[in-house]
C-alpha positions as CSV (number, residue, x, y, z in Angstrom):
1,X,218.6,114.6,44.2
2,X,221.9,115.9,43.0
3,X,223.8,115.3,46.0
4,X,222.3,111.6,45.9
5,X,223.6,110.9,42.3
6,X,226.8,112.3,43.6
7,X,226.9,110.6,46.3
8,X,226.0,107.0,44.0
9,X,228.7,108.2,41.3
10,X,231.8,108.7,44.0
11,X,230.5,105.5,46.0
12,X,230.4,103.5,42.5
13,X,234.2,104.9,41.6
14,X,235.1,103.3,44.6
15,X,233.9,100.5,44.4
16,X,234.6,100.3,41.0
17,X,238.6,101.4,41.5
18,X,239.1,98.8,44.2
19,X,237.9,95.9,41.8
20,X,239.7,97.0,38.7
21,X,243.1,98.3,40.6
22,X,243.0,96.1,44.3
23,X,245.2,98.0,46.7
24,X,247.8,94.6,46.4
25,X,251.3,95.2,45.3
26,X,254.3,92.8,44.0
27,X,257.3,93.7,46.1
28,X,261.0,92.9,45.4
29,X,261.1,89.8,46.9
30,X,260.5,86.0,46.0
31,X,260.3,82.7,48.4
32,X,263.0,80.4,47.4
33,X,261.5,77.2,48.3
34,X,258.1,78.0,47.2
35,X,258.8,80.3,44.1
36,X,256.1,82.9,45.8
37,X,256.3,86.8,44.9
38,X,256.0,88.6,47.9
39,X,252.8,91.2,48.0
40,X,252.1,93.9,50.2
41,X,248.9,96.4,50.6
42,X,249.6,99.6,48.4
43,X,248.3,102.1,52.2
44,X,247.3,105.1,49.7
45,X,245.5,103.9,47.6
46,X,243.9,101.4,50.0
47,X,243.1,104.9,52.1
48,X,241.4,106.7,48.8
49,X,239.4,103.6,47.6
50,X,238.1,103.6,51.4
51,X,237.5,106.9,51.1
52,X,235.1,107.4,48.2
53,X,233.1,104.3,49.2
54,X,232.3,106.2,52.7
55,X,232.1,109.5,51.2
56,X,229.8,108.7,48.8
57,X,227.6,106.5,51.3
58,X,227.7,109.7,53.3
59,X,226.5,111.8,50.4
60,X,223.5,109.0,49.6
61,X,222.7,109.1,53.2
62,X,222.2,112.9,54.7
63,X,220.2,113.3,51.0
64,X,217.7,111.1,51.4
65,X,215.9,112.1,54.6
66,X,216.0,109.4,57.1
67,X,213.3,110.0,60.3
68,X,215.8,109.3,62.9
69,X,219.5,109.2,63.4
70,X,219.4,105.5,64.2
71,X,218.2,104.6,60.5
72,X,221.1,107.2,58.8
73,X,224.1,105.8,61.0
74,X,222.2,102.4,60.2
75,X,222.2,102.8,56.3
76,X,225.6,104.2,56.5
77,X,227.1,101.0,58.3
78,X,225.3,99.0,55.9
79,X,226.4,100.8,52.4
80,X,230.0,101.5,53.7
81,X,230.2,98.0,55.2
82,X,229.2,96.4,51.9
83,X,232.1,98.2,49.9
84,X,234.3,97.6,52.6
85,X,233.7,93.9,52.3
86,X,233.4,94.3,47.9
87,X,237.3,96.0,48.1
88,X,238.7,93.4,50.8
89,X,237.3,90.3,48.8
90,X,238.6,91.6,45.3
91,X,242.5,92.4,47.1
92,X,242.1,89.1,48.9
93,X,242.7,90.9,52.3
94,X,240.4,88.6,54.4
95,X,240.5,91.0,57.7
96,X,239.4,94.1,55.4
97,X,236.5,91.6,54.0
98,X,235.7,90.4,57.7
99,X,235.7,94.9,58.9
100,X,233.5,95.2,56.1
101,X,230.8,92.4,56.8
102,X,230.9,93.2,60.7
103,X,230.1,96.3,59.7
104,X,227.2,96.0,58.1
105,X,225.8,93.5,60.4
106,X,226.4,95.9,63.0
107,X,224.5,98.9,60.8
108,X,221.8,96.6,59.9
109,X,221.0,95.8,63.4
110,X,221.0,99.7,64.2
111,X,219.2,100.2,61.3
112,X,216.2,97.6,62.4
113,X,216.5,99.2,65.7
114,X,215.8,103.3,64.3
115,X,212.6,101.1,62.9
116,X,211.5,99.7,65.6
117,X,212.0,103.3,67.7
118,X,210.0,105.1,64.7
119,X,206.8,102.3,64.7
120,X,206.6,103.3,68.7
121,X,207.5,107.2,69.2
């Protein structure tokens, strides 16, 4: 039960970092014609918000006890994929949103399919 609370805290910071502090930075530079600051993705912290979203969906994951490894790598594609998608949306980086929401599609199909293998075997 511990690891699983750790697991939700770390997850949660993630998540949590990435929506109060989005990995988008002003840089030195401004369009003339349209008066727009330039922005670009801050990599490191981008990287560590990443990070602790998977780490902690890792944590949650091998604590809880799934019955096959098609439901764990299921539930992990679905939890990381969500705070994938949560961290893209917030910095505005529509490919990291799009990763995030393939991702757990992708998981949640897995997922269904470690169900569907348990019912039978």
């Amino acid at each position: 039960m511990s690891k699983k609370l750790a697991g939700l805290m770390v997850y949660l910071l993630g998540t949590g970092l990435g929506i109060a502090k989005p990995p988008i930075e002003r840089l030195a530079c401004m369009e003339v014609p349209s008066g727009d600051v330039c922005t670009g993705v801050n990599t490191p912290l981008l990287i560590l918000e990443l990070g602790l979203v998977m780490m902690g969906a890792l944590l949650m994951g091998l604590s809880h006890g799934f019955k096959n490894h098609h439901e764990l790598n299921g539930w992990l594609g679905v939890s990381s994929g969500l705070g994938v998608a949560i961290i893209g949306s917030y910095a505005g980086i529509m490919e990291l949103f799009l990763l995030g929401v393939t991702l757990a599609t992708l998981g949640l199909l897995v997922y269904k399919v470690g169900r569907a293998e348990n019912a039978h075997g």
